[in-house]
N, C-alpha and C positions, 0 to 999 in steps of 0.2 A: 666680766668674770670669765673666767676661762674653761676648756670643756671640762673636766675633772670636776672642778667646784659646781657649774651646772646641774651635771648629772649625779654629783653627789645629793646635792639640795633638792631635785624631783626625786630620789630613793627615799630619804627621810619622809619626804609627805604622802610614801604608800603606806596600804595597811600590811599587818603579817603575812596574811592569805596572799596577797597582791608579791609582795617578797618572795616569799614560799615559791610561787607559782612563776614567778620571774626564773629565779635560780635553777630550778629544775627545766625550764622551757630554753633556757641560753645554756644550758649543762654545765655551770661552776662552780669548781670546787668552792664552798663556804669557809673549810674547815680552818684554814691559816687568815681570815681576814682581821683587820684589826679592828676596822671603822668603815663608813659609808663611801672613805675617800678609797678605799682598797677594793669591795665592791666595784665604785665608779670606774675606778683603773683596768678591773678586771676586764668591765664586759664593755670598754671603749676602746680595747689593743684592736688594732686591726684584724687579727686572725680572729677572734670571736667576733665581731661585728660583719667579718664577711660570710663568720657559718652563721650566725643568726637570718643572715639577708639571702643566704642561700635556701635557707628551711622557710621564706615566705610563702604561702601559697598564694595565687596568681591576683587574686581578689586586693591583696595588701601588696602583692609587689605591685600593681596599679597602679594604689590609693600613694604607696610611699614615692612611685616616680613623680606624681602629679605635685604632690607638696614639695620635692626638688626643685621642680620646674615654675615653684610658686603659684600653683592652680591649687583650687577649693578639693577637698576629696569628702567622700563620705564617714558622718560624724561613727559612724560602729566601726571602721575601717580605723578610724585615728584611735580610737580607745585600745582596739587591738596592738597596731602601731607601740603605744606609750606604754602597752602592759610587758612588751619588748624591749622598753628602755632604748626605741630608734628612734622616739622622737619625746619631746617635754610635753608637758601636758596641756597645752595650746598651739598643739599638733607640727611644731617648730624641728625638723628634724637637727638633730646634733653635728657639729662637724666630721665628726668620724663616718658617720652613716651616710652624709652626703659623697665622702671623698670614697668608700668602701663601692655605696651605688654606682658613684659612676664608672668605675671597673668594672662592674658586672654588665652595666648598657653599655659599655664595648665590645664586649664577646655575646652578650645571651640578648636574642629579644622578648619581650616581656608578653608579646601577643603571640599566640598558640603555633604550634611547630606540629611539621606532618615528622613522623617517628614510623621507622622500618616496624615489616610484618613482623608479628612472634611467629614461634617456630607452634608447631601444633602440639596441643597442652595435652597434658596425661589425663589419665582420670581423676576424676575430685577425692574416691576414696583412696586411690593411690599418693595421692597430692596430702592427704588427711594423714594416709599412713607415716609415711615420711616425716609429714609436720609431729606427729605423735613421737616418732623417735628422736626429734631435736628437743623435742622439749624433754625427757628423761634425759637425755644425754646434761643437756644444762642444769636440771632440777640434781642430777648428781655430781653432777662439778661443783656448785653453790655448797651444797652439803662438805665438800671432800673437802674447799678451801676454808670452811668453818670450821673443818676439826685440823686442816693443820695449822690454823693461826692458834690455836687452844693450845696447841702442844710445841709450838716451834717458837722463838723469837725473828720475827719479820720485821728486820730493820727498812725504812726508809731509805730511797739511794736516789742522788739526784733529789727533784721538785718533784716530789709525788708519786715517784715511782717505785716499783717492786724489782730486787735485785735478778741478775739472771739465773743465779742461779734456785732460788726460788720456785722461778716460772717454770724452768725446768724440770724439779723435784714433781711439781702440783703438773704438770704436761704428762709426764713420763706417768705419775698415777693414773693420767687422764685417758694417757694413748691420745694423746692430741700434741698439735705442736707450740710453741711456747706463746705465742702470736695468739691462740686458740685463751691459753691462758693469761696473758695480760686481759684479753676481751673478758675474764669471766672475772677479773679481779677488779674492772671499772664497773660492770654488772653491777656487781656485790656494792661497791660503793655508791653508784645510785639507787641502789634498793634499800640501800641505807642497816646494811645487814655489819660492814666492815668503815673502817676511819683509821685517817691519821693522827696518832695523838702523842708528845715526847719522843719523837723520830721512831714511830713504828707502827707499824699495822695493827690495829685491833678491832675485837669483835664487839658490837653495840649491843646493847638491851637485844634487841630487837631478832639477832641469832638464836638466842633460845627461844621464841617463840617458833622460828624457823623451823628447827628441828622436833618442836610439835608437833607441827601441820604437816595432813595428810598431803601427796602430790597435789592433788587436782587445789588444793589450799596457796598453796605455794607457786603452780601456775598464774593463781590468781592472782596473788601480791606485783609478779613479774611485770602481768599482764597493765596493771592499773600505775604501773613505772611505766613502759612503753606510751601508755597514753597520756600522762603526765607531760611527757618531755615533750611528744605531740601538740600540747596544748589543745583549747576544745574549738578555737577559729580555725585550726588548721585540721581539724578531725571532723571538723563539718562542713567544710569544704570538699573533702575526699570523701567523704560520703557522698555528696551531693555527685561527685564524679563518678562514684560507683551506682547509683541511681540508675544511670543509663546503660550500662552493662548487660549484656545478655551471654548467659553461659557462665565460661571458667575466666575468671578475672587473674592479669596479671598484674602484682601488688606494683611490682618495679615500674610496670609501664606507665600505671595510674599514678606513683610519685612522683615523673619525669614528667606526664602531662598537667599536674597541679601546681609542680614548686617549678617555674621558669627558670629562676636561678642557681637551681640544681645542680653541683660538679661532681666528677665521680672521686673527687679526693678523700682520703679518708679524714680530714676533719669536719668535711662537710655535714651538717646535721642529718640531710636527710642520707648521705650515705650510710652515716649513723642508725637512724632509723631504720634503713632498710637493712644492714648486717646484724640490728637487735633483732628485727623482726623474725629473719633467719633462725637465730639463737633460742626462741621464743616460742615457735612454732607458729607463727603467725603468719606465715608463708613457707614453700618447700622450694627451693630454686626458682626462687622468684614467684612461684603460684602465690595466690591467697590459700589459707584455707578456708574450712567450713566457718569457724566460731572466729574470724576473724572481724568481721561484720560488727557482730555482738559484741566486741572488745570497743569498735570506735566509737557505740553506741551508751559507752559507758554498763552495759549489759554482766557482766564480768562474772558474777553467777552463772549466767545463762551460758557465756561462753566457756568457762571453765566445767561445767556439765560435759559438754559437745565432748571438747577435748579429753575427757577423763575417758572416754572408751575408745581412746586411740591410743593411748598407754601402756606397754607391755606389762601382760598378766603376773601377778606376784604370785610368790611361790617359798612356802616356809620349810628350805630343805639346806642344811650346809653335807660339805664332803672335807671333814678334816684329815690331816693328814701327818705321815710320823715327821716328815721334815718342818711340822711345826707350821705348815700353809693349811691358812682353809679355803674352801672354795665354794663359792655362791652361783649353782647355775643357772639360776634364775633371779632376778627384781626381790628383794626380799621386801615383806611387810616393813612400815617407815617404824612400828612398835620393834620387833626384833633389830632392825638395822643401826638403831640409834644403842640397843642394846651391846650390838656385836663392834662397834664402835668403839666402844668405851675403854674395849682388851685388847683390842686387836688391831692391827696398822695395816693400811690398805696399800697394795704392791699395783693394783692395777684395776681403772672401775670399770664398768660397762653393763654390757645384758647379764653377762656370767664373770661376777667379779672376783677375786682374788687379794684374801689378807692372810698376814703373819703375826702369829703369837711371837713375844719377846720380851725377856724380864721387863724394859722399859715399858711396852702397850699396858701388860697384866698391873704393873705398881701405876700405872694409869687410872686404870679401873677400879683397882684397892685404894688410890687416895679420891674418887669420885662417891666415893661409901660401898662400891659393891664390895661379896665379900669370897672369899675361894668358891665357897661352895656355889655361890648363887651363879659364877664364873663356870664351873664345872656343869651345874643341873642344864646351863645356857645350852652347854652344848652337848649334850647328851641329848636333849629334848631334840632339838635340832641335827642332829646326825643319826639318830636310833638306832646307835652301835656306842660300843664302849672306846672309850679314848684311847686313843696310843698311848703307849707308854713315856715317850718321849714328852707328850702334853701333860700328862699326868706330872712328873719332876719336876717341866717347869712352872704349872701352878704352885706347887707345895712348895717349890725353892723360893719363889718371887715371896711367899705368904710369909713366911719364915727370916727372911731377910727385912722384908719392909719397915720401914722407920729407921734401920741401922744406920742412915744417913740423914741428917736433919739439917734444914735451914731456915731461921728466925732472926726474928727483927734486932737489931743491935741498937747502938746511940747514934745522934745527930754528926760523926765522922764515921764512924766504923759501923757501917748500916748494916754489917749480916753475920751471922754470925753460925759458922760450919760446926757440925758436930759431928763424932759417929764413933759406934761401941769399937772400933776395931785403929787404933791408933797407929797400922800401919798402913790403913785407907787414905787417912788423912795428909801422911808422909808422902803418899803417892801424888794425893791432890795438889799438894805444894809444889810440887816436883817437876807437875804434868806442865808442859811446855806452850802448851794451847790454852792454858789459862792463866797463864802471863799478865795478861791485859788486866786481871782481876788486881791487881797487888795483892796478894794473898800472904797475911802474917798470922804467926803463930801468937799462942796466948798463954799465960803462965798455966792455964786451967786446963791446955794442950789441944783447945779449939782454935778452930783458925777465922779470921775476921776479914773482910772486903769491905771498901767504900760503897761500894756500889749494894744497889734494892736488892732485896730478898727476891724476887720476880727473874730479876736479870742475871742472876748469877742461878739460879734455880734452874732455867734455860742452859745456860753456857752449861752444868754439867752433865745435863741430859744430853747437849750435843756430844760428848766424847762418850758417852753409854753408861753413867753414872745412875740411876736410880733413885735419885734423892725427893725428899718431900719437905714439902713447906711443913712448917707449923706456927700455932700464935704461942703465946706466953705461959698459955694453960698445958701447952704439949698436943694441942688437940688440932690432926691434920688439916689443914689448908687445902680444899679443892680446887682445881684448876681453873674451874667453871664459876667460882665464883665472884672471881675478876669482873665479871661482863652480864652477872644474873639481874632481870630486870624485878624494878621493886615493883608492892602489891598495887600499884597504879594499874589501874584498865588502861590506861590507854598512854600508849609508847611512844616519847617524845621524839619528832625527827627528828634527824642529826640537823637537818637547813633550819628550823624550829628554834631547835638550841643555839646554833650559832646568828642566827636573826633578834633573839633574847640578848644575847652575850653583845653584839653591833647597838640595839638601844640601850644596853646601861650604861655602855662604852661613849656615846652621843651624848648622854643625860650628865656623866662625871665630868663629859670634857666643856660642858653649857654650866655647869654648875662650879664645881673642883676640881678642875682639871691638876695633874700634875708633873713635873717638870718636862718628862718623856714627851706629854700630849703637849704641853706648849711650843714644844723643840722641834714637836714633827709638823702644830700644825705652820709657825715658823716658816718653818723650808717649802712646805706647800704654798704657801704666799711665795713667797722666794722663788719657786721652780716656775709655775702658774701668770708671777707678775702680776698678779691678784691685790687688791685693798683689802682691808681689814681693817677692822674696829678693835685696839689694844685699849685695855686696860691697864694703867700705871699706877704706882704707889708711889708715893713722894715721901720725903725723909720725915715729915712730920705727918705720917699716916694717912693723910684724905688723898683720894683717889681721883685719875684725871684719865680723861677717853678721847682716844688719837683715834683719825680716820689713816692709815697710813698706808704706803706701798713700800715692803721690806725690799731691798737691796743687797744685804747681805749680813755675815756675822763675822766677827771676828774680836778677839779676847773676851770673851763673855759681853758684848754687846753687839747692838743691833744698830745696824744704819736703815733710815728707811725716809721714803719722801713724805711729806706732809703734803697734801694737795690743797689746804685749805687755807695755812698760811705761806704757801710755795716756799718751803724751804727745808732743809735736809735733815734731821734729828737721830741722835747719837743716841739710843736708851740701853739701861743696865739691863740684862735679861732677868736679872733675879728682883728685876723692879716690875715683871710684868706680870699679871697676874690670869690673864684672862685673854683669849684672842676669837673675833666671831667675827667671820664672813662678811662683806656688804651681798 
């Protein structure tokens, strides 16, 4: 059997947890897989099998040279090994792992390296304070990208990727560079906070709960993503390394002396590791810090305490202004911040942030249930001066307008359906040239109709500065936030969870009723593979007959494939076949 169907056949015989903990420990994306064979494909390319084998620590790059070389290793060593999917589960490492290894034992050796002096370390409270400002600076990027995936349509570009211009919109809020922002948009997705789903970025259950939590809550979630991917062989091994330490430990040093096959590439895991940790505050230029300890220790209470009085101090003051900016110059409470969110669109975050009132932010607000007034008291409470006048117009205009544009569910072609009290709005909308793509027609009742989801077209005219709101059939607004609100479940299904779910029904339909798709693909799998298989056939008079065969190929809706048992070549209908399973 060939390496695909192998290492598909030992994923099937893990448990979920074992899956779970695979996925997040190898970093791949779940979200597009189809089956066990797409998994298997995933974490057998060569580039993940080399950042797998790069993130070993020393103990398992050992055990895994030794079973290369056909030598006995230690049995906790090989369970480690196959929780890695680098080797089957009678310690048999896979072809890929073997061919990936031995590139690495041409450049790296596997037994301990002398590593230049560090330069002389700062202080630990300085090393704490710093670690303290990386993590608000993250804990407010995570937030910033939750509320523009709410408000924006984040098309998919490429495999997985976030358009440039995007990165740059969410950079520029950021005062960071775009590079800064791709890193906080893969964060999000292994925190399981953001997903890909119908080519676009969205926001999971799991963001509202986000925007809950207090920082030091949300450190914590980070924190126990970090040691997830870590794995807990690799987290107690580096413990054991930090063991011997005296003083100020450097995190970086102490990776490069655990993981031997270490490079400093950016797909490498632990370089990964180490620029999360960065992010995370889990180190400051390399330092450790204080509650970093307490993190590997599975502690995360304990280290989330530490870190919460290294957090710059909140402060419930805004400074609005007649150009319609407000300004935060200080950390606001995460209760007011989620409030002042709601209305208002953020120009720039940091210590002392900076948002903008605009009909669009306030009809924000207004379709979220807030209501003018509650909009107004926000900030009057908060600036303890009377509004400019300029603020003032534009609450009462946005109040007064809202609803005059509507967008509801239409029939199975013409899915949406425009409305609005001012029939020279609508002329406009027709007209506008940027919404082209919509096909936009008119209606005898003078509404205008589009193919395309109420959602997507809801987006497109908020992108030209349209103001419109959803509604359902009752007339009653449609909030934003309700796309992605998690149901009255305690406990919040991961996105790897879900798609490890969706891989065993997926197995069980294609072992049971598979259909034509599942036969077709697995088909070519044999076909690509050179693989046998056990086909299931129907005969013209209904009873069924079971070929051990090796497919060759297809053509005109049949199948050529070898028989090995009466050595000889067979021609079968494909819509004769019913059923195909692995030897």
């Amino acid at each position: 059997m060939s390496e695909i169907l192998n290492v598909a056949a030992a994923l099937r015989h893990k448990s979920d947890a074992q899956l779970e903990q695979l996925i997040a420990q190898r970093m791949v994306s779940s979200t597009s897989l189809r089956d066990f064979f797409d998994l298997a494909e995933a974490i057998t390319k060569p580039a993940s099998v080399s950042a797998a084998i790069a993130g070993l620590p020393r103990s398992q790059a050992q055990a895994l040279t030794q079973l290369a070389d056909g030598l006995p290793a230690d049995e906790q060593q090989l369970k480690n090994l196959a929780a890695l999917a680098l080797v089957d589960d009678h310690g048999a490492p896979f072809e890929s792992t073997v061919e990936s290894l031995n590139q690495f034992r041409q450049i790296a050796p596997v037994s301990p390296v002398a590593l230049p002096n560090e330069p002389e370390p700062p202080a630990q409270e300085q090393i704490d304070r710093d670690a303290g400002i990386e993590i608000f600076e993250t804990l407010q990027a995570m937030t910033e990208l939750i509320f523009d995936l709410e408000q924006r349509f984040v098309k998919e570009v490429g495999k997985k990727n976030v358009g440039l211009p995007d990165l740059k919109r969410l950079a520029n809020h950021l005062n960071k560079t775009t590079d800064y922002a791709r890193e906080i948009y893969e964060l999000a997705g292994w925190s399981n906070l953001v997903f890909l789903a119908e080519g676009r970025w969205q926001l999971s259950a799991e963001a509202d709960a986000w925007l809950e939590w207090q920082p030091w809550q949300r450190f914590q979630h980070l924190a126990k993503i970090w040691r997830g991917i870590l794995g807990d062989a690799s987290a107690h091994e580096l413990e054991n390394a930090l063991q011997g330490s005296i003083g100020l430990v450097s995190l970086s040093t102490k990776l490069q002396e655990t993981y031997p096959f270490a490079d400093g590439s950016v797909t490498s895991k632990i370089s990964k590791l180490g620029n999360l940790a960065e992010l995370l505050g889990l180190s400051a230029n390399g330092w450790m810090s204080s509650w970093t300890a307490s993190v590997l220790k599975e502690n995360f209470a304990e280290a989330a305490k530490t870190a919460k009085q290294f957090l710059p101090a909140e402060q419930s003051r805004l400074i609005c202004q007649a150009d319609l900016s407000i300004i935060a110059p200080g950390p606001l409470p995460t209760e007011l911040e989620m409030q002042l969110r709601r209305f208002a669109n953020t120009e720039q975050i940091g210590m002392a942030s900076t948002y903008r009132l605009n009909k669009l932010s306030i009809s924000h607000g207004l379709e979220t249930g807030l209501k003018a007034d509650e909009i107004r008291n926000l900030l009057l409470e908060l600036t303890g001066k009377n509004l400019p006048q300029p603020v003032e117009y534009l609450i009462d205009e946005t109040e007064q307008r809202f609803g005059r544009l509507t967008i509801s569910e239409g029939g199975e072609i013409q899915r949406s359906i425009i409305r609005a009290s001012d029939p020279i709005l609508l002329q406009a909308i027709i007209n506008e040239v940027k919404l082209k793509p919509f096909a936009l027609q008119s209606t005898i009742d003078g509404a205008l109709v589009s193919r395309f989801e109420p959602e997507v077209v809801y987006y497109g005219l908020r992108e030209i500065g349209l103001a419109a709101i959803r509604v359902d059939e009752a007339g009653r607004v449609i909030s934003p936030t309700e796309v992605h609100q998690a149901s009255g479940s305690t406990e919040i299904e991961t996105a790897a969870k879900a798609d490890i779910s969706r891989l065993r029904e997926q197995d069980a339909r294609v072992g049971e009723a598979p259909d034509g798709d599942d036969l077709h693909r697995q088909i070519q799998l044999a076909i690509k593979n050179k693989a046998k298989a056990w086909f299931t056939v129907v005969t013209g008079d209904g009873s069924e007959l079971l070929f051990l065969l090796e497919p060759i190929g297809i053509a005109n809706g049949r199948l050529r494939a070898k028989d090995r048992k009466a050595d000889i070549e067979r021609t079968i209908p494909i819509a004769s076949i019913t059923k195909v399973t692995f030897e």
